[in-house]
N, C-alpha and C positions, 0 to 999 in steps of 0.2 A: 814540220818535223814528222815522219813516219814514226810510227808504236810497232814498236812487232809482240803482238798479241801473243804467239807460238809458246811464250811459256806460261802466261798467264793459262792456257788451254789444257798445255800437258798438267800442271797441277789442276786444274777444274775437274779432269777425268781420271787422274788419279785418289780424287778425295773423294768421288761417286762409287769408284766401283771397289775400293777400301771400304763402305759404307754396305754395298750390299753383299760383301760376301755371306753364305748360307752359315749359318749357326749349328751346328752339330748337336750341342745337347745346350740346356735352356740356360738361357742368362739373366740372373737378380739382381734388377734394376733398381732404385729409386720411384715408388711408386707418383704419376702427376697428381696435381692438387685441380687440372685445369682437365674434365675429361674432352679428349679429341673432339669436334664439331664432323659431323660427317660432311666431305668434299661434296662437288657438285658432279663428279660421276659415279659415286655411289648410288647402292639401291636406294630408294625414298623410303622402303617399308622400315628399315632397319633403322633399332630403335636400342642404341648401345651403353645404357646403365639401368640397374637395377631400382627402377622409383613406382610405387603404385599404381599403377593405372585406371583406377575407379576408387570416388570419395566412399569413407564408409560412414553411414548411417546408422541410427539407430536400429532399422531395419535388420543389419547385418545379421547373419545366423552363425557365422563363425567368430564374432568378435571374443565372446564368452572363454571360448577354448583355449588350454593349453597351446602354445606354439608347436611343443611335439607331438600331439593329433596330428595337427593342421598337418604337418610334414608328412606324420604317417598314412594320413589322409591323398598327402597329393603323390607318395612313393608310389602306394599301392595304386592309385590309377593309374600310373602313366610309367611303370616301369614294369613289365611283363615279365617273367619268367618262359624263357627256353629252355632251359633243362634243369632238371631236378636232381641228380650225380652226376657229374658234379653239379653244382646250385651255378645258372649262371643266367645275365638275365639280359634285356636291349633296350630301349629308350623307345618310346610312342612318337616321337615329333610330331609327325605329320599329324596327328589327331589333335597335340597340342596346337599345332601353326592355325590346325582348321577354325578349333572351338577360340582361338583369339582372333583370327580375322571374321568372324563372325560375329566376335562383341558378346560370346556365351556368357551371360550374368553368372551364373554359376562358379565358373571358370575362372574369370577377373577376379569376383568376390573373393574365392579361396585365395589368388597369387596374391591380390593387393593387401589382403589382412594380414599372410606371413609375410610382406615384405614390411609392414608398418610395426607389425609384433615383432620384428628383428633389429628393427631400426628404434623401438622401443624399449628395448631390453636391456637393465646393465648387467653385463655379463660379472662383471667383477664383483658382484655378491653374493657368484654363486661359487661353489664348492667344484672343488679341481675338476671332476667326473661330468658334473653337470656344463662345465666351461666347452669340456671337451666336445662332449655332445653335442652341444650347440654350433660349434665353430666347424666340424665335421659336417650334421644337415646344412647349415649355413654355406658351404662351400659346393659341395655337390646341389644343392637347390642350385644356386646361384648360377653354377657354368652353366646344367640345361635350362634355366631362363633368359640366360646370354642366346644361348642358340634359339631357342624359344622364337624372342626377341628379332635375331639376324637370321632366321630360316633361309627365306628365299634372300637372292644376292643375283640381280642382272638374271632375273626371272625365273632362275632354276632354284634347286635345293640346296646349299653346301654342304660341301663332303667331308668338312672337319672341323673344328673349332677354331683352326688358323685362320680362317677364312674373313674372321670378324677382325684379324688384327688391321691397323690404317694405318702403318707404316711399312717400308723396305725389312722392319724389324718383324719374322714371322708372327712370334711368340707375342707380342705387342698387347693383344688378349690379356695374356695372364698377369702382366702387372698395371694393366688400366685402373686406375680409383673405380670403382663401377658400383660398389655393394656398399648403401648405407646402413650404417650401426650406430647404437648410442653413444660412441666414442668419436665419433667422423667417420669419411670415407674412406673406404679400403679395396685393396685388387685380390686375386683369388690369389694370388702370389703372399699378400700381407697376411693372408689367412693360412695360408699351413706353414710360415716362415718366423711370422710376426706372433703368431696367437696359439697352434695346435702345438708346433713343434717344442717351446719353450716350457709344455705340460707336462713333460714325457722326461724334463732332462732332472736329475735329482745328482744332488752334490755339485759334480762339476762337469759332469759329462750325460750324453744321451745313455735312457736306459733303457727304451723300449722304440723300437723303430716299426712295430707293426700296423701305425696310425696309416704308414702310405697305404697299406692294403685297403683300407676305410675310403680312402678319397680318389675319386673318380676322374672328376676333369673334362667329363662328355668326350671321352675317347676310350676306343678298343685294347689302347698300349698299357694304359693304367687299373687298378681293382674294378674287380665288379662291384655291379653297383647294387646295393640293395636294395629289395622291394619294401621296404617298410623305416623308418625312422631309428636313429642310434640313437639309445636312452640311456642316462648314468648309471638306471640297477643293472643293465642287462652289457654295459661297456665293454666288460671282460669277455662276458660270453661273445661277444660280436666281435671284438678283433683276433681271438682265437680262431672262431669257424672261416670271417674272411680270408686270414692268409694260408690257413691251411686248404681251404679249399682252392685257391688260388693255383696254389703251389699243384695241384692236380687236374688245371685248365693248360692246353698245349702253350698256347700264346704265353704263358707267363714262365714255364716251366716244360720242358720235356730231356727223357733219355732219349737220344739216339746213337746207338754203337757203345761207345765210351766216353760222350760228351754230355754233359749237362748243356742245353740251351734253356738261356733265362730271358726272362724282359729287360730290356734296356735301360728300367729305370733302376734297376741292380747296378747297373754299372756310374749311371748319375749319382746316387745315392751311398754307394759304395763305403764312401767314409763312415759315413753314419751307421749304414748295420755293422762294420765292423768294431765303431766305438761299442755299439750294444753286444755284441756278440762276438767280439774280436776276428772271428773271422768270416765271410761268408758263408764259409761248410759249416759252420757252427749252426748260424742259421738254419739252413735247410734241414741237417741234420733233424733240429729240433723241432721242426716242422713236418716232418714226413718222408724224405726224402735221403734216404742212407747214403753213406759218406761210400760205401762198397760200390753203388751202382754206376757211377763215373770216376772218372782220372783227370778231365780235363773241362774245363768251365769257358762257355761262348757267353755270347749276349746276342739276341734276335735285334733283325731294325726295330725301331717303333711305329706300333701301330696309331697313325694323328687319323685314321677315321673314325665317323661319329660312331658310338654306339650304338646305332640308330635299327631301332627293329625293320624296318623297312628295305635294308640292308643285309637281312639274314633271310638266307635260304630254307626252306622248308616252312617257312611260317606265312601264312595268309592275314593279311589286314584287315579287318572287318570295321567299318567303324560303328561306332559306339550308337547302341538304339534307347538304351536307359543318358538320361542326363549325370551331371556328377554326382555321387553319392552325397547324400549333404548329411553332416553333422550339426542334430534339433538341440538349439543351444537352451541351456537348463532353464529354469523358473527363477527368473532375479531379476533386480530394476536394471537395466541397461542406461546407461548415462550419454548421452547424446556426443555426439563427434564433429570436433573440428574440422579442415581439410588439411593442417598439417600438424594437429596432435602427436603423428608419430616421432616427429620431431624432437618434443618435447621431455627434459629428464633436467636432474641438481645442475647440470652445469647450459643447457640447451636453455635459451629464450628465444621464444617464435616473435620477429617482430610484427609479421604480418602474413596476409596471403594475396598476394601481388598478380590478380585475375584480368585486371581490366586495362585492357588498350587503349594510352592516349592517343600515342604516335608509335607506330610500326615504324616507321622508316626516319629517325632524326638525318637534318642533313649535318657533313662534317667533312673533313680531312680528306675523308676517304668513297670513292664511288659506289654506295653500298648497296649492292642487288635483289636483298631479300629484303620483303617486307611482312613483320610479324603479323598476323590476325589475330590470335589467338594465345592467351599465357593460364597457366595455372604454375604459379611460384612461388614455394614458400622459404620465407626470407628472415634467417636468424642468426644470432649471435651463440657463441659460447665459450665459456672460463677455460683459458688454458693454466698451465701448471704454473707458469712464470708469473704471473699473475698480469699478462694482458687478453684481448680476446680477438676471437677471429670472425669474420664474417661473410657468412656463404649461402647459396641459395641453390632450391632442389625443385624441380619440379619438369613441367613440360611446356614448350611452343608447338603453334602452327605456323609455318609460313608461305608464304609463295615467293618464287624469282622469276623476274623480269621476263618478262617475254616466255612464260610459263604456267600454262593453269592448274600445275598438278602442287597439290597442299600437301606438304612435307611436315611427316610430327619427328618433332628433337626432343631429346633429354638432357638437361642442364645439370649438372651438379658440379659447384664450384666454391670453395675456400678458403681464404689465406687468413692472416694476420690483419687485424682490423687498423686505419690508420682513420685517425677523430678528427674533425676540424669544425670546430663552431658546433651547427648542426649536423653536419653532412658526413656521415659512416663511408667511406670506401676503401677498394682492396685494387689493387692494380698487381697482376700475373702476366707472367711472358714465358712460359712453360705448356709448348705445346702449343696451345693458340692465345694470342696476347687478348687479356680480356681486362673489361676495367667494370666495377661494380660503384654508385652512388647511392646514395639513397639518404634523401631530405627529409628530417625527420618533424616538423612542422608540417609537408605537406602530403608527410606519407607518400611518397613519391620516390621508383625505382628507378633509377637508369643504367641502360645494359649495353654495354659496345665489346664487339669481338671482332681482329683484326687477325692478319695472318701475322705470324714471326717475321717473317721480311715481309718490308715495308712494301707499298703500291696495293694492296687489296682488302677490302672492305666484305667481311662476314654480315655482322648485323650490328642495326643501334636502334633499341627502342623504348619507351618510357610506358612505365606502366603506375597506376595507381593501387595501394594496398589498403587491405582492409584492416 
């Protein structure tokens, strides 16, 4: 009996290219609990969640400090000012790309301690002002560390933040789980959707939309970004000067003739300033920009390039001949550190730190090509509201594949709902990449297999023992 395949086809090609039509303005997903595994024709350098990258020690010199230092600390290096009227400013990369492919102690030390003081922190103790400010540095850190992170891509630089997305889905980026907090993991999407924006809204509706001017995005189309750290005394004063100043950079804002041209996240956003301000001319009005000088209101494309100084005309790149500025942490007993402390808060228990390779390569099911060397993982529980818990694990591998001598470092961060059995804690996910988590607790013993969504291909399986 002949099949005639012919429609089985026509629907295969039309569920494809349904899938990749281009997205016009950005779409709010369902953030995964599984982050993406970087494919095997991605760059090897790129390294796509936000996790420490250096244990910290007693040694440390930034452990002491405030988290908003530390921030104001790493604004002021690595975000330059270009011009002074209007205030506007570009991004270092390439000096960040250098001093992390170099392993700059310096450098690491600073990222790794805010990333572990962020992931330390419960925000939910702090006072409105102070949440805000956090989740604001916390977001802008966070995307130029993503880029940080994915710089080079197929041996060049990338030229936008979309660039790190790993699906047909551009935006893919911005609702990744990527950035740990004391609460779980969150995408840069959860953080102004989930945490900034719900600060702003009083009674029943939004009451201040000038947070977007604050949040950056490591691109050209959205606020500038500032040199220096947003603190809760000074909250007011800094969303005032950004959007007014904003409102007087061309990209975001110009007259020409009788038209107002805006940014195009005016028009994404639209709803929202008009709930604050009923109407957009209200806005602007109140911002600087007289209701007299235009009749008719455009929106500009969006700028998705990086803000990358290296990218601006007129300015020369020097690199850096002083090391990073360090801030001498004060005269107090410093308390020794774990390797996944930062982990740790009321609802967080570390079970372990899951370093040492038994078997890289378990055999199974499935043909699996990579084999681990190398783990640093740390592996915990924590209380959710319902009153079960979930269990997830953060950290980094080394590995190799087959028929390949080049050692590729990954970032893991993965959490579900814990299911119990006897001894043995695991979580089994099929979001994104089907991953299954074990862990023996008599013999302290991890086991980690990740497989594709559809079936036939084997990521990795390897068993690690914890401390």
């Amino acid at each position: 009996m002949r099949i005639n395949i012919l429609p089985l086809l026509i629907t295969f090609i039309l569920v494809i290219s349904i899938g990749c039509q281009s997205k016009k303005e950005p779409q709010i997903g369902l953030p995964k609990k599984v982050i993406p595994i970087q494919e095997e024709k991605e760059d090897k350098s790129q390294v796509d969640i936000i996790v420490p990258e250096v244990n910290v020690t007693e040694n440390e010199e930034y452990l002491s400090k405030d988290i908003f230092d530390l921030w104001d600390l790493f604004f002021q290096s690595f975000v330059p000012v270009v011009s002074e009227t209007p205030f506007d400013t570009r991004v270092n990369y390439k000096s960040m790309h250098q001093l992390r492919s170099s392993r700059d102690k310096d450098f690491l030390d600073l990222v790794s301690i805010i990333e572990k003081k962020m992931a330390g922190t419960d925000v939910s103790k702090m006072e409105p002002e102070a949440k805000i400010a956090f989740y604001i540095n916390a977001y802008n850190y966070s995307a130029i560390r993503l880029v940080n992170k994915g710089f080079i891509k197929d041996g060049e630089m990338i030229s936008s933040i979309k660039d790190l997305s790993k699906s047909f889905y551009s935006l893919e980026i911005l609702i990744r789980s990527a950035i740990q907090f004391y609460d779980g993991i969150k995408s840069l999407d959860d953080i102004m959707k989930k945490e900034i924006k719900p600060l702003f809204i009083k009674g029943d509706k939004l009451a201040d939309a000038r947070f977007y001017f604050l949040l950056n995005g490591a691109t050209l189309g959205r606020a500038t970004l500032l040199n220096q750290a947003i603190r809760p005394d000074t909250l007011e004063a800094q969303l005032s000067f950004a959007t007014k100043n904003a409102l007087k950079i061309d990209r975001y804002a110009k007259v020409e003739g009788e038209t107002l041209k805006v940014a195009r996240f005016f028009k994404w956003y639209k709803d929202e300033f008009e709930e604050a301000y009923e109407t957009l001319e209200n806005f602007f009005t109140e911002n600087g920009i007289e209701r007299s000088t235009y009749t008719k209101l455009r929106y500009q494309d969006f700028q998705w390039e990086l803000n990358d100084i290296a990218r601006y005309s007129g300015v020369v790149i020097t690199e850096p001949k002083q090391p990073l500025p360090q801030i001498i942490a004060e005269e107090e007993e410093i308390i020794p550190t774990q390797p996944c402390d930062y982990l740790k808060s009321e609802k967080v228990t570390v079970l372990g730190h899951c370093n040492q390779v038994i078997d890289g390569r378990l055999s199974g099911a499935y043909p699996y090509k990579r084999e681990v060397l190398e783990a640093k993982i740390c592996l915990y529980t924590r209380d959710l509201e319902d009153g079960e818990r979930s269990l997830g694990i953060n950290g980094n591998i080394i590995e190799i594949e087959d028929e390949s001598n080049t050692r590729e470092n990954l970032s893991l961060a993965v959490e579900d709902k814990l299911k119990e059995k006897k001894d043995v804690l695991k979580i089994r996910i099929a979001e994104g990449v089907r991953t299954r988590l074990e862990y023996l607790q008599t013999d302290r013993r991890l086991e980690v297999r990740q497989t594709s969504v559809l079936p036939g291909k084997g990521f990795r399986k390897f068993l690690l023992q914890c401390e």
